[in-house]
C-alpha positions in Angstrom: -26.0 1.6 5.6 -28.1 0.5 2.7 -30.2 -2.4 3.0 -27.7 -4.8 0.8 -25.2 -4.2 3.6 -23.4 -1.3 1.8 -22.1 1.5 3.8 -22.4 5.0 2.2 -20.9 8.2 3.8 -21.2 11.7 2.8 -19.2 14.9 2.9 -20.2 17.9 1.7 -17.0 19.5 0.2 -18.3 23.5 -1.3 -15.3 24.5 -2.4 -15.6 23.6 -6.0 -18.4 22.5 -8.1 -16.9 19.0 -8.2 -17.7 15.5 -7.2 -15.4 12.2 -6.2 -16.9 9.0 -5.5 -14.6 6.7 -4.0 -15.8 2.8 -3.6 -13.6 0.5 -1.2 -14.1 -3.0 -1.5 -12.1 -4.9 1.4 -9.5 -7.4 0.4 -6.9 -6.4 -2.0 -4.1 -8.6 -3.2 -4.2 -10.5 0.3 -7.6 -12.5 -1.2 -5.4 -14.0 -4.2 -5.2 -17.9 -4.3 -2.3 -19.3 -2.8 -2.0 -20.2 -7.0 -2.8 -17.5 -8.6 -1.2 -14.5 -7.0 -1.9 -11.5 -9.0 -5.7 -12.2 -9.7 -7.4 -9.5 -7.7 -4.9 -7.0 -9.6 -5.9 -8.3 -12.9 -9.5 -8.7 -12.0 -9.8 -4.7 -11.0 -8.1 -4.2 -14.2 -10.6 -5.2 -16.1 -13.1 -3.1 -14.2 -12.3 -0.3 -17.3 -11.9 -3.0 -20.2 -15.7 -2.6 -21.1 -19.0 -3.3 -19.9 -22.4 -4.2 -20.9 -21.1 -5.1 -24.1 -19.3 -1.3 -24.5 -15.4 -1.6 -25.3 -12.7 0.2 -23.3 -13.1 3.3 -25.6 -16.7 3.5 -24.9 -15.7 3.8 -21.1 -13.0 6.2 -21.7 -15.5 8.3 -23.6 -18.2 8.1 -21.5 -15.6 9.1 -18.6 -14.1 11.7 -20.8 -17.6 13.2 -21.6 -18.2 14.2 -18.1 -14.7 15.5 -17.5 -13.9 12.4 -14.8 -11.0 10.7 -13.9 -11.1 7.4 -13.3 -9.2 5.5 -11.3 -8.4 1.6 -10.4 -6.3 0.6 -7.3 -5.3 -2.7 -5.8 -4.0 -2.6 -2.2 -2.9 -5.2 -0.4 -6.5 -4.8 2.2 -8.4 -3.3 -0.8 -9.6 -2.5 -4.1 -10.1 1.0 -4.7 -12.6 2.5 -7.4 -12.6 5.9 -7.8 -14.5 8.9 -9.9 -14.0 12.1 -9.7 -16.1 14.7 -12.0 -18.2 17.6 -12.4 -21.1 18.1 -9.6 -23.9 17.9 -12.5 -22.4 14.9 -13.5 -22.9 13.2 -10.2 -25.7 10.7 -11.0 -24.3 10.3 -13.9 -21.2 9.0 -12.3 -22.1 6.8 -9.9 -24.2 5.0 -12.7 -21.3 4.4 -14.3 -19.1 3.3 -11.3 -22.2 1.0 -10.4 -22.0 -0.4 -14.2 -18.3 -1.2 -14.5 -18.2 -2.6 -11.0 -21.1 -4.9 -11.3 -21.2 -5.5 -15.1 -17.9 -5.6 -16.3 -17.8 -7.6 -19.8 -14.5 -9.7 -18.3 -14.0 -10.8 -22.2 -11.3 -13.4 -23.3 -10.0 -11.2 -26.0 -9.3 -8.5 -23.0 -8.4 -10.5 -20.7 -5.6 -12.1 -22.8 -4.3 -8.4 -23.9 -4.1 -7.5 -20.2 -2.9 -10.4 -19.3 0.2 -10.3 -21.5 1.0 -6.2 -20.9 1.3 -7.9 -17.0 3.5 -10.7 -18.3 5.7 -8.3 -20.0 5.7 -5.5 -17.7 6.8 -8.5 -14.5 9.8 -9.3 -17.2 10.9 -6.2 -17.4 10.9 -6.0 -13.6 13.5 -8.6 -13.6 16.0 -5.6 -14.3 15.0 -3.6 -11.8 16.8 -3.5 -8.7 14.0 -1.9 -6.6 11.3 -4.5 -8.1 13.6 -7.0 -6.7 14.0 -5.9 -3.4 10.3 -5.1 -2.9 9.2 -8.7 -4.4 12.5 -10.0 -2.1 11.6 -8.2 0.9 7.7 -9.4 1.5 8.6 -13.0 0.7 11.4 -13.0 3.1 9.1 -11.6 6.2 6.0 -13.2 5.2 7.0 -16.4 3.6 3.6 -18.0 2.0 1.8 -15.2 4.3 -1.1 -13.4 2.0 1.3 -10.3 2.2 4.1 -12.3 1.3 3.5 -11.5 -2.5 3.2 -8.5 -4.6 0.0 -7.3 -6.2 1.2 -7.7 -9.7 2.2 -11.6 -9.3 4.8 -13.8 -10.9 4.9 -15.0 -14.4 3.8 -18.5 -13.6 0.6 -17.1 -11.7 -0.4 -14.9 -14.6 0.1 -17.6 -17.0 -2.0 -20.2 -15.3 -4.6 -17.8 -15.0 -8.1 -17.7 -17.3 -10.4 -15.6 -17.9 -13.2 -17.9 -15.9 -10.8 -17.3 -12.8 -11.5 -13.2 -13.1 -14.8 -13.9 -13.3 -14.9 -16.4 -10.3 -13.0 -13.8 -8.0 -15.1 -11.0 -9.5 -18.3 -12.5 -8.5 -16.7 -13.6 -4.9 -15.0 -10.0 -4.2 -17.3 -7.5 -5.4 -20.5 -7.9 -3.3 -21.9 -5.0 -1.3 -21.8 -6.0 1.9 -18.8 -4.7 3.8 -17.7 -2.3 0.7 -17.9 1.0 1.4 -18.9 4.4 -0.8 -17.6 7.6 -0.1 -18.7 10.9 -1.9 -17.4 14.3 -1.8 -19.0 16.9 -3.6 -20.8 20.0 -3.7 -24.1 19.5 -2.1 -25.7 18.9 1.0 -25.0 15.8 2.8 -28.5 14.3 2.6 -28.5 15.0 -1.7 -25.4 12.8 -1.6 -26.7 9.8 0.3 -29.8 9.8 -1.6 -28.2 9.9 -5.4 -26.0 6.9 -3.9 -29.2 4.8 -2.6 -30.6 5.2 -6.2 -27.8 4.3 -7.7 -26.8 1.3 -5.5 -29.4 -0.2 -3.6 -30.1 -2.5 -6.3 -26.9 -3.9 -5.8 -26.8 -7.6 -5.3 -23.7 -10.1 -4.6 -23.2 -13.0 -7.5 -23.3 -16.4 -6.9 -19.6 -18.0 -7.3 -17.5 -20.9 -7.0 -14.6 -19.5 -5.5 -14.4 -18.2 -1.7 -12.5 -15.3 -0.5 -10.6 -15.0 2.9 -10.8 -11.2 3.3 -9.7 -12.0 7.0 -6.6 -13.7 5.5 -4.2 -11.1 6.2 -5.2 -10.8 10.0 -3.4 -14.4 10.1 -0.4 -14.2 12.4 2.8 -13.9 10.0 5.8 -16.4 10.5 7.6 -16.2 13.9 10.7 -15.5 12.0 12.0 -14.3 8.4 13.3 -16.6 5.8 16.7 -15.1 6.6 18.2 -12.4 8.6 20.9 -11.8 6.1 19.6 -12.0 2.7 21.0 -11.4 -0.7 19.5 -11.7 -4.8 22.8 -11.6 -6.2 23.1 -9.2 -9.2 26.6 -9.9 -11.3 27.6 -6.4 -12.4 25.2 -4.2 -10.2 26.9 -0.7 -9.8 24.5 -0.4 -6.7 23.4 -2.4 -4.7 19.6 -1.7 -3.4 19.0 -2.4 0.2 15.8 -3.4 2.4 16.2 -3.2 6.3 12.9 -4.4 8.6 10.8 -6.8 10.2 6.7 -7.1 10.3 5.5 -4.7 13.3 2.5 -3.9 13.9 -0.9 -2.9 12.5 -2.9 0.3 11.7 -4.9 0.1 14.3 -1.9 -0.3 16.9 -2.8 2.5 19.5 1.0 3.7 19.1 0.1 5.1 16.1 0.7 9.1 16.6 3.8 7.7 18.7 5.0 6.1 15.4 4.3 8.1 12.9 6.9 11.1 15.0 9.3 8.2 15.8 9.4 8.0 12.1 9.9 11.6 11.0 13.0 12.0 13.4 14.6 8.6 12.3 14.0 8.8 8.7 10.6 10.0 7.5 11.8 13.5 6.1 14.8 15.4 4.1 16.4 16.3 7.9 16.0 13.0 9.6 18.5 11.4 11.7 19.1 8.6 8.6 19.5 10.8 5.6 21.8 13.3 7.5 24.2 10.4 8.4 24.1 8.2 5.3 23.5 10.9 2.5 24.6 14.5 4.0 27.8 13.1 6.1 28.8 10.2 4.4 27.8 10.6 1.1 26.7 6.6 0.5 22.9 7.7 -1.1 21.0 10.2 -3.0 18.4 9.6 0.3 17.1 7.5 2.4 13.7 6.9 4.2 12.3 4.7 6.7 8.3 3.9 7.3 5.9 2.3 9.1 3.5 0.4 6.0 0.3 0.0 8.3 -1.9 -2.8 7.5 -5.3 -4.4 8.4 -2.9 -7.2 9.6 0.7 -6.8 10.6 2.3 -4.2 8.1 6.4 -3.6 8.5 8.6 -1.8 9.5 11.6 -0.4 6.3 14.2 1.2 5.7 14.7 1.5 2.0 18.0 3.0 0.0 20.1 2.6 -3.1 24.1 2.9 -2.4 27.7 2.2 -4.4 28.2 -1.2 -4.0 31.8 -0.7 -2.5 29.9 1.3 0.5 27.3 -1.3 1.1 28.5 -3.0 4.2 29.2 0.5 5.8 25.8 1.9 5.1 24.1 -1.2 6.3 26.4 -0.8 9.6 25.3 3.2 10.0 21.6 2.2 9.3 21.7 -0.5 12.1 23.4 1.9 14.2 21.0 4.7 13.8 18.2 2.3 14.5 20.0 1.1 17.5 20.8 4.4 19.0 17.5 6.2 18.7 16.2 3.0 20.6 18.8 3.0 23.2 21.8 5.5 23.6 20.3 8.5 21.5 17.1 8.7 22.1 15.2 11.4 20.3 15.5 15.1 21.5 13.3 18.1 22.2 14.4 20.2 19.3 13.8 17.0 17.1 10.3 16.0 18.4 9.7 19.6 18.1 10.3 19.8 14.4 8.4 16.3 13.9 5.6 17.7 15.3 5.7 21.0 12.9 6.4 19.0 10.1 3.9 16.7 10.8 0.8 19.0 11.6 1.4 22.1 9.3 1.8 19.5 6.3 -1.4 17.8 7.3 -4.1 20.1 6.1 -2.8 19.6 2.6 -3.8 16.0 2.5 -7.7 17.4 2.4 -7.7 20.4 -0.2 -9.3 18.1 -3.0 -12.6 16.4 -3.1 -10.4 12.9 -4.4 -8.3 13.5 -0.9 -10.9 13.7 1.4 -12.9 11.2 -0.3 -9.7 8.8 -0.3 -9.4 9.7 3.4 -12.8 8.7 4.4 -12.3 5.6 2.8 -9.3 4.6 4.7 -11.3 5.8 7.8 -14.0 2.7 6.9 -11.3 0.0 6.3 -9.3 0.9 9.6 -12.6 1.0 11.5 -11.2 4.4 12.9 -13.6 7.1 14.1 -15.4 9.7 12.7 -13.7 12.1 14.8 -10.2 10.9 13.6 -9.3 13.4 11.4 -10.1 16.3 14.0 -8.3 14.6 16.6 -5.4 13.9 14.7 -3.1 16.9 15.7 -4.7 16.9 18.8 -3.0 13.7 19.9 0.1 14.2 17.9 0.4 17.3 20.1 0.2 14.6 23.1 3.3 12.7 22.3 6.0 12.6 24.7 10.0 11.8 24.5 9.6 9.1 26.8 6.8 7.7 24.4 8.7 7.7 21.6 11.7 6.0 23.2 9.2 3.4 24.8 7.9 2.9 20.7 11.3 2.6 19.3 12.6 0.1 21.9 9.4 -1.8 21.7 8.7 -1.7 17.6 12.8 -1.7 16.8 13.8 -5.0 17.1 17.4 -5.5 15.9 17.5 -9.3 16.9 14.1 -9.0 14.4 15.2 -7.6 11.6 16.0 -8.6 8.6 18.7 -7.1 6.1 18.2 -7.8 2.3 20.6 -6.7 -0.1 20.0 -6.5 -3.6 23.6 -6.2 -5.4 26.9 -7.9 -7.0 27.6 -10.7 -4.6 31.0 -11.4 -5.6 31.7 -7.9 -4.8 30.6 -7.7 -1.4 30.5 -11.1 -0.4 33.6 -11.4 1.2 32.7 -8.3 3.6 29.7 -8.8 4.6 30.8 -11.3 7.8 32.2 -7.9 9.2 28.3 -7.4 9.8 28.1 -9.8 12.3 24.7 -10.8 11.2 25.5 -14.5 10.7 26.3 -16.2 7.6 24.3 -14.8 4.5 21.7 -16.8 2.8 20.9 -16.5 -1.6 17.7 -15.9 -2.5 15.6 -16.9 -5.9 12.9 -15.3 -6.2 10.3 -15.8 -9.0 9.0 -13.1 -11.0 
């Protein structure tokens, strides 16, 4: 920890001369005004617009001229800066991660060009089913929540923005204390640590008129959705895009490794239970997944899918009914918590063969507040996981009477069937873009 209140961890990665320098600062989209959703996405955008004066194309040169890749990132608990390059370049590097960070220019003339590639790219969303649903989906479970909007923001958010309101969140957001750097790279431990303390101990938070809630997300979410039955009607839609959930529980639930192979039998690979019914027997998808999106604050639980409209109200019923069963009167087997576990652990190693993975890794390791002996007690535990503890997890975190069914798709198609669901009457939603 580095006297400004910046955390700095080091891993010494020898398998390559290269380097990745990953800074996290805490509180992603969740800090955006309640009136200007979309700011912190924005903002990090214009991390790489210029600084000190230098244009865009003077940081994509500089980045260039070392070989790096950078990379911007707006999650909904975190910004995510990250560089990767060649080991000699490493001070080099994190001078310039230091410089766009803390000295971005945040010009008009930039701002107004990002600003309006946004506003395009969130009307062109408009005619996209699966932008729908997502957008749909988080308001209907979190309402006015701070995950109850996407990263990107609406129209009406980007176009009230200014450029003084970047600059006000940049100064409130970016600050050392509780950010955290990671570097991977081929040196020694201690070498690492000490090129970051140069680099950033000088680092000093701004002075700003705007205040961000980075604890807004651990807020409890609404006690129940907008609507259990939902539908964004789409006239013509030859598919109709489907979103089946409700908010569950957070990353640091201690159910975790009980989860995560409840999810690989139900539908978090090729041969789970979900895809095999609605893709392989029925023949209503090209696939179908489920997952657990684990948050700082209560993350949900989807299922996600594109089918034919004229099979929508019979994939809906298998989903429910696969959900039900592995809850109740099918729970998961031997042979299946068997392969969940193989899938699971052999696939795991490759999440670590880069210095960018590991780095990225570490990082979520310092906004989860997870140990340092995570990672090498990861299979460890999955290895611990019992049938009766994943029936206990998918009667506890698979709430029918909690979820929420959102249908993306022609309503004067499917209207008239969707009562045969026995979900209760269905309720329109317009959602702004």
């Amino acid at each position: 920890m580095l006297p400004n209140g910046l955390e700095v961890r080091a891993v010494a990665h020898r398998a390559v001369p290269i380097v990745s320098m990953v800074l996290l600062v805490p509180g992603g989209s969740s800090v955006d005004p309640p009136d200007r959703h979309g700011l912190t996405s924005i903002t990090a955008g214009l991390l790489d617009e210029g600084s000190r004066g230098q244009s865009a194309l003077d940081v994509a040169d500089r980045v260039s001229r070392i070989g790096g890749d950078l990379d911007l990132e707006v999650g909904a608990d975190a910004v995510v800066v990250g560089l990767t390059t060649l080991d000699r370049f490493l001070e080099t590097g994190l001078a310039l991660v230091h410089e766009i960070v803390t000295e971005p220019n945040l010009a008009n003339d930039d701002f107004n060009r990002t600003r309006n590639l946004r506003l395009e790219r969130v009307r062109q969303m408009k005619d996209h089913a699966a932008a729908m649903a997502e957008r749909a989906f988080a308001r209907t479970l979190y309402g006015s929540h701070a995950y109850g909007h996407l990263a990107m923001g609406t129209e009406a958010s980007l176009t009230a923005m200014t450029v003084d309101d970047t600059r006000a969140l940049h100064a409130a957001l970016f600050a050392p204390a509780g950010s955290t750097l990671v570097i991977v790279g081929d040196r020694s431990e201690e070498e690492l640590l000490d090129a970051a303390a140069a680099l950033f101990a000088g680092w000093r938070p701004a002075a700003s008129p705007m205040t961000v809630d980075r604890a807004a997300a651990l807020a409890p979410p609404p006690s129940a959705p907008l609507a259990r039955l939902a539908v964004v009607s789409r006239p013509g839609a030859p598919q109709s895009e489907l979103r089946i959930g409700h908010v569950c529980a957070a990353r640091s639930t201690p159910d975790y490794h009980a989860l995560l192979m409840l999810n690989t039998i139900l539908g978090g690979q090729f041969v789970s239970r979900i895809n095999l019914n609605l893709r392989e027997d029925k023949g209503y998808t090209y696939g179908v997944r489920t997952g657990f999106d684990l948050r700082k604050g209560l993350g949900p639980f989807v299922v996600q899918t594109s089918v034919g409209t004229d099979v929508t109200v019979p994939a809906i019923r298998e989903a429910l009914n696969e959900l039900r069963d592995i809850a109740q009167s099918r729970p998961a087997t031997t042979d299946e918590l068997s392969l969940a576990f193989n899938t699971v652990s052999k696939g795991y190693p490759r999440g670590f063969e880069t210095a960018t993975q590991v780095a990225r890794s570490v990082a979520q390791l310092a906004l989860h507040g997870l140990p340092d002996s995570y990672f090498e007690d990861f299979v460890p535990k999955l290895a611990q996981i019992t049938q009766p503890e994943v029936s206990r997890v998918a009667q506890e975190y698979l709430s029918l009477d909690r979820m929420t069914t959102l249908i993306v798709g022609d309503l004067d198609k499917i209207g008239g069937s969707l009562p045969e669901l026995g979900l209760g009457p269905h309720q329109v939603l317009n959602i702004d873009f």
